[in-house]
Backbone as a chain_set.jsonl record, in Angstrom:
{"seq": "XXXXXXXXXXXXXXXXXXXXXXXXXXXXXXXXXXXXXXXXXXXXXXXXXXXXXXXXXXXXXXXXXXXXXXXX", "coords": {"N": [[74.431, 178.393, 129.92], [71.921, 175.822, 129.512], [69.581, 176.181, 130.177], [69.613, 179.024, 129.984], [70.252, 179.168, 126.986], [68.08, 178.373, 125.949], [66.084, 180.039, 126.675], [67.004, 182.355, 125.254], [66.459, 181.73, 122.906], [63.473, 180.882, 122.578], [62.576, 183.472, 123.277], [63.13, 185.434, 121.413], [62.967, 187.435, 118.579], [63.446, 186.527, 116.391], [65.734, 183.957, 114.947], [69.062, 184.648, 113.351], [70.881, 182.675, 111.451], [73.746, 182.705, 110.001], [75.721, 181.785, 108.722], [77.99, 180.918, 105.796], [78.717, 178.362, 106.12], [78.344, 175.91, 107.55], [78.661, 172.729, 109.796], [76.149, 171.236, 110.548], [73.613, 171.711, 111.253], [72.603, 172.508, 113.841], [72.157, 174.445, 115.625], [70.548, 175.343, 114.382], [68.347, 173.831, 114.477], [68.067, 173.307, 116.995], [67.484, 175.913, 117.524], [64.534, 176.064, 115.892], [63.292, 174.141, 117.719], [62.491, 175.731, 120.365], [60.761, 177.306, 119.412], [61.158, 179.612, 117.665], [61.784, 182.176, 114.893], [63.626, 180.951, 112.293], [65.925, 182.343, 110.307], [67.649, 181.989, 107.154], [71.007, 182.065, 105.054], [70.777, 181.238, 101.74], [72.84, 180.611, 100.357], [73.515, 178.143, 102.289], [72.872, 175.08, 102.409], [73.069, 172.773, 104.061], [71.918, 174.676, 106.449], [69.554, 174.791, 105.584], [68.538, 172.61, 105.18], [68.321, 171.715, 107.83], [66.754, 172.792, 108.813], [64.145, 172.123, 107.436], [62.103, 172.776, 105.465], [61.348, 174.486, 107.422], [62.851, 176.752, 108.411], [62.809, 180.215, 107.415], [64.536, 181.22, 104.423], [66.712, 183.511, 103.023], [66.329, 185.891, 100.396], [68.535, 186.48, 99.532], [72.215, 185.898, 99.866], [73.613, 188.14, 100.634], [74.134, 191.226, 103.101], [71.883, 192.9, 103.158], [69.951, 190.75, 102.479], [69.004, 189.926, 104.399], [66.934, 191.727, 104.736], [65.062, 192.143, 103.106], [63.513, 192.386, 99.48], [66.52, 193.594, 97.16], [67.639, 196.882, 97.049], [67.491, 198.851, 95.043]], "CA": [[73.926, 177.073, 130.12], [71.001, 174.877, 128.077], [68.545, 176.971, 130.128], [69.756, 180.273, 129.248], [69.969, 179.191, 125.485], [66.893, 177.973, 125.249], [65.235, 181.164, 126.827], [67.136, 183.046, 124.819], [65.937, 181.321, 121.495], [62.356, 181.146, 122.68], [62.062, 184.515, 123.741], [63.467, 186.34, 120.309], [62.101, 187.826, 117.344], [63.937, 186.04, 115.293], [67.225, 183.637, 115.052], [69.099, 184.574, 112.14], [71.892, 181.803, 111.407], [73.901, 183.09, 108.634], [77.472, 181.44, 108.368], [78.048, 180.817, 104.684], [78.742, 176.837, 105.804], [77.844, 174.825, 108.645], [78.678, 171.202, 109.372], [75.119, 170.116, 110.573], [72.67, 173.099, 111.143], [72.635, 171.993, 115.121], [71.588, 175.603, 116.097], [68.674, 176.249, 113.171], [67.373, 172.557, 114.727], [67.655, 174.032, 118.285], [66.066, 177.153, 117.682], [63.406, 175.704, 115.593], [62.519, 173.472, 118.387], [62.254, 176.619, 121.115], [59.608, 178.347, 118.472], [61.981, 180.824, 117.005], [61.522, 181.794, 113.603], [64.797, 181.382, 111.971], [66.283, 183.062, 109.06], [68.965, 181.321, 106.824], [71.199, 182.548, 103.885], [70.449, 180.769, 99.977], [73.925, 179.556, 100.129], [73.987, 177.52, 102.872], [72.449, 174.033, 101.985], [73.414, 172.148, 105.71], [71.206, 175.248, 107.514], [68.156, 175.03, 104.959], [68.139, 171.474, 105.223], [68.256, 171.553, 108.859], [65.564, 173.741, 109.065], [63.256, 170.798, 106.718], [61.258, 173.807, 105.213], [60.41, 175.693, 108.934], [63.24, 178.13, 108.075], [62.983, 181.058, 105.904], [65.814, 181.108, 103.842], [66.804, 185.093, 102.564], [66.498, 186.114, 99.057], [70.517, 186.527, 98.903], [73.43, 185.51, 100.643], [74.315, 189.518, 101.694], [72.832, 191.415, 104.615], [70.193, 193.104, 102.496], [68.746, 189.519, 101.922], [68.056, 189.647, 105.724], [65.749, 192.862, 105.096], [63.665, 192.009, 101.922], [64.248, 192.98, 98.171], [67.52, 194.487, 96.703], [66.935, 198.1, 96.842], [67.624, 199.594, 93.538]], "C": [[72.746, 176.771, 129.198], [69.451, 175.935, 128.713], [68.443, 178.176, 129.431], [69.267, 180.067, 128.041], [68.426, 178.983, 125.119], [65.98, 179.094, 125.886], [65.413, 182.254, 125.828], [66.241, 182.947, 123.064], [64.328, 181.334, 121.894], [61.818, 182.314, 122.783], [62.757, 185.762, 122.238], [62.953, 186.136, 119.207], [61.619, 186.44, 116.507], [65.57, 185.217, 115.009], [67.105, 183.839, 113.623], [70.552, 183.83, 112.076], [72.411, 182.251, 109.888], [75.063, 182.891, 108.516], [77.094, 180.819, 106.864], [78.278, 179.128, 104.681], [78.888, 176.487, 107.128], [77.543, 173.463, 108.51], [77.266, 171.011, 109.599], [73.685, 171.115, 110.646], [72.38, 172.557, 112.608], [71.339, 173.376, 115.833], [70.277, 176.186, 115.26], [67.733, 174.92, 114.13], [66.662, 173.133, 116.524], [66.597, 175.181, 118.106], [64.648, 176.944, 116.973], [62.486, 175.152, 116.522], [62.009, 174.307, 119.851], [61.247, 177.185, 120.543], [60.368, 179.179, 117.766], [61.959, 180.464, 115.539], [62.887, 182.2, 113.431], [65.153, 181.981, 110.523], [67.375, 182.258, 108.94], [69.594, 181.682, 105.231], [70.945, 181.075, 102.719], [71.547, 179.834, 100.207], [74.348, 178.811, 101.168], [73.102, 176.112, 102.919], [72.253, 173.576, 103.566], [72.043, 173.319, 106.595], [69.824, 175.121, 106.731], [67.429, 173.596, 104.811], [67.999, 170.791, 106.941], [66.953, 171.649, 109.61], [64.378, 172.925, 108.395], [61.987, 171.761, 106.538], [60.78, 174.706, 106.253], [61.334, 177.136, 108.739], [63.076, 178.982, 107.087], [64.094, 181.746, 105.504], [65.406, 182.401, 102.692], [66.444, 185.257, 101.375], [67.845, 186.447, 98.46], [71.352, 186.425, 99.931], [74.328, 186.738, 101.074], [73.418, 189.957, 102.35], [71.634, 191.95, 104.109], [69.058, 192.113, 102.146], [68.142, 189.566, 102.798], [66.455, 191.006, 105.414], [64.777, 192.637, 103.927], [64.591, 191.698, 100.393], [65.502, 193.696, 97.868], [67.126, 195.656, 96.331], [68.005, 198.21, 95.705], [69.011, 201.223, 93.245]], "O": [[72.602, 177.436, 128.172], [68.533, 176.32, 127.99], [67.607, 178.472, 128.577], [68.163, 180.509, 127.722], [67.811, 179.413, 124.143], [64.835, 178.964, 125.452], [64.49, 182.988, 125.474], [65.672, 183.8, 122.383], [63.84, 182.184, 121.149], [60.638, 182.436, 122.452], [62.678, 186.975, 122.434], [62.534, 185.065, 118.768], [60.63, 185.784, 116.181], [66.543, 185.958, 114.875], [66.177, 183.612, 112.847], [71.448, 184.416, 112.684], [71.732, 182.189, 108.863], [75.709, 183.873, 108.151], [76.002, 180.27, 106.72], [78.121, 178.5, 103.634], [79.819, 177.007, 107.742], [76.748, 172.923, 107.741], [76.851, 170.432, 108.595], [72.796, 170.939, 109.813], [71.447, 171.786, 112.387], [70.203, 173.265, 116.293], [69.43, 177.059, 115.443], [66.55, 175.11, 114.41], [65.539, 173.275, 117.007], [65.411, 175.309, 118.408], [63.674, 177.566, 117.398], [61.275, 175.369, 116.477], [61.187, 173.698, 120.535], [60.59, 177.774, 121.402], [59.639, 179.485, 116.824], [62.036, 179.37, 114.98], [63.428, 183.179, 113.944], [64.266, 181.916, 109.673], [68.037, 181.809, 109.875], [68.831, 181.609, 104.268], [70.989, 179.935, 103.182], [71.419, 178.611, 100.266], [75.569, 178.656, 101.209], [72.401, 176.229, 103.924], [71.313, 174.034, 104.217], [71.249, 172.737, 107.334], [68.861, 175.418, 107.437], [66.264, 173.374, 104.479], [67.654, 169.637, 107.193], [66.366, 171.021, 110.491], [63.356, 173.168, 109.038], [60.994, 171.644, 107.257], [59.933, 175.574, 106.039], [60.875, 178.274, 108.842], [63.175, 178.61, 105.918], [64.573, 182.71, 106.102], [64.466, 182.472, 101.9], [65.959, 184.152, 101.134], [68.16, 186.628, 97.284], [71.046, 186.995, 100.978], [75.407, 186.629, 101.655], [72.26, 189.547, 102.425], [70.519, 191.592, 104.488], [67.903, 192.293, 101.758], [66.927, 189.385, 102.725], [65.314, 190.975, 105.876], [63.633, 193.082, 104.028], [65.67, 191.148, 100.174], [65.522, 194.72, 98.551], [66.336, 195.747, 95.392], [69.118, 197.691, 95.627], [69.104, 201.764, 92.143]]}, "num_chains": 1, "name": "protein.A"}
């Protein structure tokens, strides 16, 4: 239900929304508005524009973007 979700998004680290394309970014807008800091991949335009600069958007569109730099 809308409570659950929204405990769940308030109460975590971190949402990380990372589908490669999303019609509207619905869920980066939600969790932005719970406090949750969200994470969003490079190539997804719709979630980085959802997010209206509050998300921080990876350094690459694979899972190592979620953790930092490309290790070597």
């Amino acid at each position: 239900g809308d409570d659950e979700l929204r405990r769940a998004y308030s109460t975590c680290d971190a949402y990380v929304h990372w589908p490669a394309a999303d019609g509207f970014g619905l869920a980066v807008a939600e969790a932005l508005a719970c406090g949750a800091e969200v994470i969003v991949p490079p190539d997804n335009p719709a979630a980085g524009e959802a997010g209206r600069g509050l998300a921080r958007v990876a350094p690459a569109p694979a899972s190592w973007g979620l953790a930092g730099p490309r290790p070597v």
